[in-house]
C-alpha positions as CSV (number, residue, x, y, z in Angstrom):
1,X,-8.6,0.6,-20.1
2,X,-9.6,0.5,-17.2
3,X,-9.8,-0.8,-16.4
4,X,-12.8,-3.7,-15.3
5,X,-10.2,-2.2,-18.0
6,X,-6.8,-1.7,-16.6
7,X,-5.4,-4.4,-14.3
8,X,-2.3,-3.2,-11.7
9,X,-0.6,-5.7,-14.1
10,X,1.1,-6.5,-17.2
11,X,1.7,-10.5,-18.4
12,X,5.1,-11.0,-19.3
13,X,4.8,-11.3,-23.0
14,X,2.9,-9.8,-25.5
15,X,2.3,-6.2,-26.7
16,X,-0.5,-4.3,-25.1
17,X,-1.8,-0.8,-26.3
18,X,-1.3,2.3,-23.2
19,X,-4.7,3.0,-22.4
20,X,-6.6,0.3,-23.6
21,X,-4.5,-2.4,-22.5
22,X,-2.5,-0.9,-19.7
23,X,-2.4,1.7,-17.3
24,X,0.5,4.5,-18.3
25,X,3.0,4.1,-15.1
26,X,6.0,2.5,-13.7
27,X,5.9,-1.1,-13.6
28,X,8.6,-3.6,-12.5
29,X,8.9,-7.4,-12.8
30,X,11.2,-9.5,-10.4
31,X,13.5,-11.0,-12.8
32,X,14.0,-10.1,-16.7
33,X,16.8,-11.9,-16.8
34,X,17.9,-12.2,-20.6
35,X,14.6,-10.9,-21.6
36,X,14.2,-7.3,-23.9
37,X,11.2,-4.6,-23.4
38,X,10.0,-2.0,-26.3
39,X,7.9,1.2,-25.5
40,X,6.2,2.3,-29.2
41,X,6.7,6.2,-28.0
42,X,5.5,8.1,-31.3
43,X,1.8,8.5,-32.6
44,X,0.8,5.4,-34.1
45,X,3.7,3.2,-32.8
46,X,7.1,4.8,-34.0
47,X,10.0,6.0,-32.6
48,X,10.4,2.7,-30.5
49,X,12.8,2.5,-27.6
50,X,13.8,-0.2,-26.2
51,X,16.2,-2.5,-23.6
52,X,17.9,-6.2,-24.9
53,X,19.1,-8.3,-22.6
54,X,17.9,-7.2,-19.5
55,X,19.8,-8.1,-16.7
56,X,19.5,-10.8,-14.0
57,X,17.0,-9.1,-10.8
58,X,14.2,-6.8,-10.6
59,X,13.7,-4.2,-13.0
60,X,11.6,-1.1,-13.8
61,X,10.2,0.5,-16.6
62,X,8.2,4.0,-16.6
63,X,5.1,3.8,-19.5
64,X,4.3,7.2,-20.4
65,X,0.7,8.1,-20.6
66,X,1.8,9.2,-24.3
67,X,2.8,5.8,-25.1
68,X,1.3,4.1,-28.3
69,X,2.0,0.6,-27.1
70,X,4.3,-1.7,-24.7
71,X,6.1,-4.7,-26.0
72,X,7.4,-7.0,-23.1
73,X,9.3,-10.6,-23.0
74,X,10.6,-11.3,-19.5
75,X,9.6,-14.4,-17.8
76,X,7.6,-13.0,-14.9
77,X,4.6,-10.5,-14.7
78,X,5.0,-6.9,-14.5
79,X,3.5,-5.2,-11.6
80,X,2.1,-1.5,-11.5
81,X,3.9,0.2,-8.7
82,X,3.5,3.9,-9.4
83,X,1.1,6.3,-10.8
84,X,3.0,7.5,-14.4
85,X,4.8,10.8,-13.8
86,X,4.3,14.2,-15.3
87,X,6.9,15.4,-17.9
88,X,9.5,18.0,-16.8
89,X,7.6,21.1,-18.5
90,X,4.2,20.8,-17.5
91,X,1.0,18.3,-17.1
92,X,0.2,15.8,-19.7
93,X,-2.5,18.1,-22.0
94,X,-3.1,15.3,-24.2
95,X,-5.8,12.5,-23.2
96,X,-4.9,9.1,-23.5
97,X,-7.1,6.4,-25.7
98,X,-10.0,5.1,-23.7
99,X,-12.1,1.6,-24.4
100,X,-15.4,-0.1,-23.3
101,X,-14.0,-1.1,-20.2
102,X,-15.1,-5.2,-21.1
103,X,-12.5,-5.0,-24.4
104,X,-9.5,-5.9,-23.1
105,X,-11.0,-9.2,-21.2
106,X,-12.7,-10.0,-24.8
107,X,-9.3,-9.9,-26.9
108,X,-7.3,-11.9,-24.2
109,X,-10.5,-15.1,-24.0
110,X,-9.6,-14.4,-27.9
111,X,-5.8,-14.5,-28.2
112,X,-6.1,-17.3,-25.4
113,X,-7.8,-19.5,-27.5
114,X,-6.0,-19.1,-30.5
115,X,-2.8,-20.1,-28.3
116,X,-2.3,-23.8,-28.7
117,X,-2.9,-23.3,-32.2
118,X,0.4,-21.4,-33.2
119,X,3.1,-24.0,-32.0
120,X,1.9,-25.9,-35.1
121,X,4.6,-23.9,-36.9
122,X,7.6,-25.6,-35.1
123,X,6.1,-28.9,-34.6
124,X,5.7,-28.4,-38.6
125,X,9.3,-27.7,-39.2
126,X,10.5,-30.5,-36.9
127,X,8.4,-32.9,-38.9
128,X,9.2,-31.8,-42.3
129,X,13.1,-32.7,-40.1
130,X,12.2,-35.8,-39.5
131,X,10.2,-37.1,-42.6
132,X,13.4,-35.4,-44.9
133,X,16.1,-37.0,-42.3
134,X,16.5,-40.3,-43.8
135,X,17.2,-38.9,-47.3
136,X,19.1,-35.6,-47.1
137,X,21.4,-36.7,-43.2
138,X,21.2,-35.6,-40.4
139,X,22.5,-31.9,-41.1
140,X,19.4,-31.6,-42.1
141,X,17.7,-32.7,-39.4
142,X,19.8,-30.6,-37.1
143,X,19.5,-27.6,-39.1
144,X,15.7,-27.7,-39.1
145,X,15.6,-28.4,-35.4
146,X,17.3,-25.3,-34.7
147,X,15.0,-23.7,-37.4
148,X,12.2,-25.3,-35.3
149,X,13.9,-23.9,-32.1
150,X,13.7,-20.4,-33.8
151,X,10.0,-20.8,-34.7
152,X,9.0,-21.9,-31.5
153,X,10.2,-18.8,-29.5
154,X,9.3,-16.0,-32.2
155,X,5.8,-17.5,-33.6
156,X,3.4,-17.4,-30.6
157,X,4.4,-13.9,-29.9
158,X,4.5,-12.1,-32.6
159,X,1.3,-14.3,-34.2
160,X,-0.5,-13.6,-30.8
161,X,0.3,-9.8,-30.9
162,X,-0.9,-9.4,-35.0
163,X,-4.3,-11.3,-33.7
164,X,-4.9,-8.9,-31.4
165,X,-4.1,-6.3,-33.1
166,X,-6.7,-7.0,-35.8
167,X,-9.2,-8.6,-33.7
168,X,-9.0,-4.8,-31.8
169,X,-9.6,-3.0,-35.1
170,X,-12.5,-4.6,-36.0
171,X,-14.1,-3.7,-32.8
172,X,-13.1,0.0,-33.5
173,X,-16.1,1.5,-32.2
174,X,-15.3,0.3,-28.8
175,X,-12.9,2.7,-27.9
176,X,-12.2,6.4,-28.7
177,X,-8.3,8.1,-29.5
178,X,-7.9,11.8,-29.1
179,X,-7.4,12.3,-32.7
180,X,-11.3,11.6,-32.3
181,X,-11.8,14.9,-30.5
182,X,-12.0,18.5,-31.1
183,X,-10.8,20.7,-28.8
184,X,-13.5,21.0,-26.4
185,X,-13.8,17.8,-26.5
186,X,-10.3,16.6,-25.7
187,X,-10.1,19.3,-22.7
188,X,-13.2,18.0,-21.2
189,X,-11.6,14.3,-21.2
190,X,-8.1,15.7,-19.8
191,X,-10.2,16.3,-16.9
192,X,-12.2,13.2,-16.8
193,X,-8.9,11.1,-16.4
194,X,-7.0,13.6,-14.0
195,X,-10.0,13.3,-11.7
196,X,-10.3,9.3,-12.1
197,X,-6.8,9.0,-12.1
198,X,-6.9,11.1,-8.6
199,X,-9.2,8.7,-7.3
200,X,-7.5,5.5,-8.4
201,X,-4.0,6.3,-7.0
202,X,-5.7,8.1,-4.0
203,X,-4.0,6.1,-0.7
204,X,-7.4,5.4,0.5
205,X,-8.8,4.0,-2.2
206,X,-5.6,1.7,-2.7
207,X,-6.1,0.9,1.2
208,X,-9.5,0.1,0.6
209,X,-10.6,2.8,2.6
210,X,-13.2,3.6,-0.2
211,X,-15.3,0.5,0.1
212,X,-18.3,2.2,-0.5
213,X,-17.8,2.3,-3.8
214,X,-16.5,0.1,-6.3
215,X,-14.1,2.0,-8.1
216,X,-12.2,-0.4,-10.5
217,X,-15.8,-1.2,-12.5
218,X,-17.3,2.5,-11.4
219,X,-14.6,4.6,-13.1
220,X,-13.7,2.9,-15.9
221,X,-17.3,2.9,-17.1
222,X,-17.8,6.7,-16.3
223,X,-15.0,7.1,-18.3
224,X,-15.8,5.0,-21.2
225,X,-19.5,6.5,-21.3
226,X,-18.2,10.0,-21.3
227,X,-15.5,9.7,-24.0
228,X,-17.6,7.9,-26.4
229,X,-20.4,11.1,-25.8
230,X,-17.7,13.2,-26.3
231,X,-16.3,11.3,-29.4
232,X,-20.1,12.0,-30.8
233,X,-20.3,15.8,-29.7
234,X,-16.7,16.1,-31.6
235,X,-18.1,14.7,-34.9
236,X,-21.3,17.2,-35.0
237,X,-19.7,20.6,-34.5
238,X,-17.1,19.8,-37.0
239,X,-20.4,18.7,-39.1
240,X,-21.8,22.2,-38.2
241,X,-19.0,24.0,-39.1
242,X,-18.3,22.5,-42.7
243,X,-22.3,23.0,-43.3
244,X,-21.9,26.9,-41.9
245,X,-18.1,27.3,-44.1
246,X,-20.3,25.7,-47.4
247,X,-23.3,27.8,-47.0
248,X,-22.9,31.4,-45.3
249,X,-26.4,32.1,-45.7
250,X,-29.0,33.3,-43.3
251,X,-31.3,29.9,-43.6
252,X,-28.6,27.6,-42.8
253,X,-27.7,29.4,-40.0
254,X,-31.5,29.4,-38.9
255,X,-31.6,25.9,-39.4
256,X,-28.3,25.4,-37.6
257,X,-29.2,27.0,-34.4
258,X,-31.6,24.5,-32.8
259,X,-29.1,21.9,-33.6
260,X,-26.4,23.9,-31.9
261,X,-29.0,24.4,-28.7
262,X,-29.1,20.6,-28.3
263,X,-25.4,20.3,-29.0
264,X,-24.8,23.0,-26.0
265,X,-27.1,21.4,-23.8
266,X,-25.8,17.3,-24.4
267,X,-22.0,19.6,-23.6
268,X,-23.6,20.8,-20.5
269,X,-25.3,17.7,-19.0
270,X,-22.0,16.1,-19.5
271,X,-20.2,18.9,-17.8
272,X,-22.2,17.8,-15.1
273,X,-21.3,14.6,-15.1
274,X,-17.3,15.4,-15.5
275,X,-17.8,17.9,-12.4
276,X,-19.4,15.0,-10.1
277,X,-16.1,12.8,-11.3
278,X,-14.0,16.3,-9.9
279,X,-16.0,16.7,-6.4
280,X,-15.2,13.1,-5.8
281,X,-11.2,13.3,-6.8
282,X,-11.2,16.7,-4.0
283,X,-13.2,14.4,-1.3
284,X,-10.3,11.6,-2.1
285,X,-7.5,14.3,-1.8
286,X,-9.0,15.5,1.8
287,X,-9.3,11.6,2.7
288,X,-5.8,11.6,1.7
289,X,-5.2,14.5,3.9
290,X,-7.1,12.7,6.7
291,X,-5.4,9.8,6.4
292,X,-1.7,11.4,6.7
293,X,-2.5,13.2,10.0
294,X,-4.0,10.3,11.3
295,X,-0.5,8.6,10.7
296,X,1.4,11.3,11.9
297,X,-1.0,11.1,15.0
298,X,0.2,7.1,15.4
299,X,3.4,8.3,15.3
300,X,2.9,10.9,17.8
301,X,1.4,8.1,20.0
302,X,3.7,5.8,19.8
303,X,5.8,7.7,21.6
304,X,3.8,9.2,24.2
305,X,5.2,7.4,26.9
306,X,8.4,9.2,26.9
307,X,6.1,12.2,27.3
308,X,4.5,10.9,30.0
309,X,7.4,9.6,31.9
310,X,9.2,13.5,31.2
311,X,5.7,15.0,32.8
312,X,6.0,12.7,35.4
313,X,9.5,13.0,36.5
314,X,9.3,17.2,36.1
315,X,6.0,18.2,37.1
316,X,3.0,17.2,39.9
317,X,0.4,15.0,38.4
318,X,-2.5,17.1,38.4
319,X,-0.5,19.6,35.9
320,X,0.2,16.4,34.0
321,X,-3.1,14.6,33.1
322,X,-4.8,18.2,31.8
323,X,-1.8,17.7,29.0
324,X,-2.0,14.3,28.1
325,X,-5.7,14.8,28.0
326,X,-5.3,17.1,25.7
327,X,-3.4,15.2,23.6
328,X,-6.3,12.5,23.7
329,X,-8.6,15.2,22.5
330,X,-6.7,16.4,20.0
331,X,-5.9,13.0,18.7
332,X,-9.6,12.0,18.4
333,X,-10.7,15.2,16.8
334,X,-8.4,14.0,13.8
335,X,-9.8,10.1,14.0
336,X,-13.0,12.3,13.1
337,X,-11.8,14.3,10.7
338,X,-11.1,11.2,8.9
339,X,-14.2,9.6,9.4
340,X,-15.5,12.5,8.1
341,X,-13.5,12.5,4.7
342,X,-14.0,9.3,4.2
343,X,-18.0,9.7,4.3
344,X,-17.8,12.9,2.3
345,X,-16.0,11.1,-0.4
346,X,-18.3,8.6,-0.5
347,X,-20.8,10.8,-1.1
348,X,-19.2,12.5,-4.1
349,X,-19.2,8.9,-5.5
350,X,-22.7,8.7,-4.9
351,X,-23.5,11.8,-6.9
352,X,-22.4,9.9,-9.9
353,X,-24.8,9.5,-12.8
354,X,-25.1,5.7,-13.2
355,X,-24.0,4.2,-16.2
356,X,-26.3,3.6,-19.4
């Protein structure tokens, strides 16, 4: 996940899981020539939709934030160019899986070691070739070769991908799916990742602009910690409630209601923390803001002269230099406004509760 989890890319090969693996976005790779793409677009990996063989070039691909999982084999890497897009009727109301933002580095120093180990599989069939070769011809040789051939480019992929797709389930309490969450639970989260996925596409922060912060470890964490307390929360009030639906009596419900205080007060520390992730997405925003006027400003600049020169050619100086000083002023009263944003940004970051 994030980040730490999400990286801004994708290796060319494999299948990696939206959310855990991946960022939801569009991507695009500088050549697929001959090389095929699946997106896993239903709950659990159905409904899979694909492209075989991609043509020579660039190409693109959108990964939805509903995604399941994205199955690639092109030759090059794909790069994260775009934030993923909204569907046509509305905002994404679902939440998208989150993991301990060290997972995904664990499973690939996993699959990367296992590696070498599954082109044994060809270099089997090509022996059994040549050992048989003597006795049954060379048809057989030659048919085992292409066998071989066949092996060698299905194998590591598909052995790689079933590896990491158990070596992820037996670490299943390092990340949380939204089937994990009740209602509260799953709203609270949507606005977890709108506000960290504000910050992370933000232009400043993709400028660098943010530097007081770092927000590829910073985010991902906040985000991990708060889904896993959430995935916790979840699980109690649907124990309260089947303990209130078994026993409607008055000394259950007694017995429920401290238990229900704590609950309510755990749901409003991390409110808290959700709203400190929100003040810092609406400083980022205003950076943003900022950051536009000040490049409108360049381009305003940039063209002064012929300003000047107009001034100068239609009007005495001394009416001329109150103008341009104005212009100076009003140019440096956006440089500060900036500044400004920027700092008040950075102090919405600071407000964040630091990670367990």
């Amino acid at each position: 996940m994030t980040s730490g989890a999400w990286s801004e890319s994708i290796p060319g090969i494999g299948t990696y899981f939206v959310g855990i693996d991946v960022a939801p976005g569009r991507y695009r790779c500088d050549d697929g020539r001959g090389g095929w793409w699946v997106r896993f677009t239903g709950p659990g990996g159905g409904e899979p939709v694909g492209s075989w063989p991609l043509p020579a070039g660039p190409t693109e691909i959108e990964i939805a934030p509903t995604d399941f999982a994205f199955e690639t084999h092109v030759g090059t890497y794909w790069r994260r160019i775009a934030p993923g897009r909204p569907p046509e009727d509305g905002p994404v109301v679902e939440p998208r899986p989150v993991a301990d933002p060290t997972l995904r580095a664990e499973l690939d120093t996993i699959v990367a070691r296992r590696r070498p180990l599954v082109w044994l599989a060809p270099l089997t069939v090509l022996g059994l070739g040549l050992v048989g070769s003597p006795a049954l011809g060379s048809l057989w040789l030659l048919g085992l070769g292409m066998l071989a051939v066949l092996v060698a480019l299905g194998t590591p992929s598909v052995s790689l991908d079933l590896r990491r797709a158990r070596e992820l389930q037996r670490r299943r309490d390092r990340y949380v799916t939204p089937e994990e969450l009740d209602g509260p639970g799953r709203a609270l989260l949507v606005r977890v990742q709108a506000a960290v996925d504000a910050v992370r596409d933000s232009e400043v922060n993709r400028e660098g602009l943010l530097d007081t912060v770092d927000n590829a470890v910073t985010l991902p964490r906040q985000e991990w910690e708060i889904a896993r307390v959430l995935a916790r929360q979840s699980r109690l009030r649907v124990d309260q409630e089947e303990v209130a639906a078994a026993a409607d009596l008055p000394e259950v419900d007694a017995a429920l209601r401290p238990l229900r205080d704590k609950l309510e007060l755990s749901v409003a520390a991390v409110t808290r923390r959700v709203e400190a992730l929100e003040r810092y997405a609406d400083r980022a925003r205003a950076a943003d803001e900022a950051l536009r006027a000040q490049r409108h400003l360049e381009s305003l600049a940039a063209r002064a002269h012929e300003y000047d020169e107009l001034l100068a050619d239609t009007v005495r100086d001394d009416l001329a230099l109150p103008a341009i000083e104005r212009l100076t002023d009003q140019g440096e009263a956006l440089v500060q406004a900036l500044r400004d944003r920027l700092a008040q940004a950075a102090e919405a970051a600071d407000e964040l509760p630091p990670a367990p």
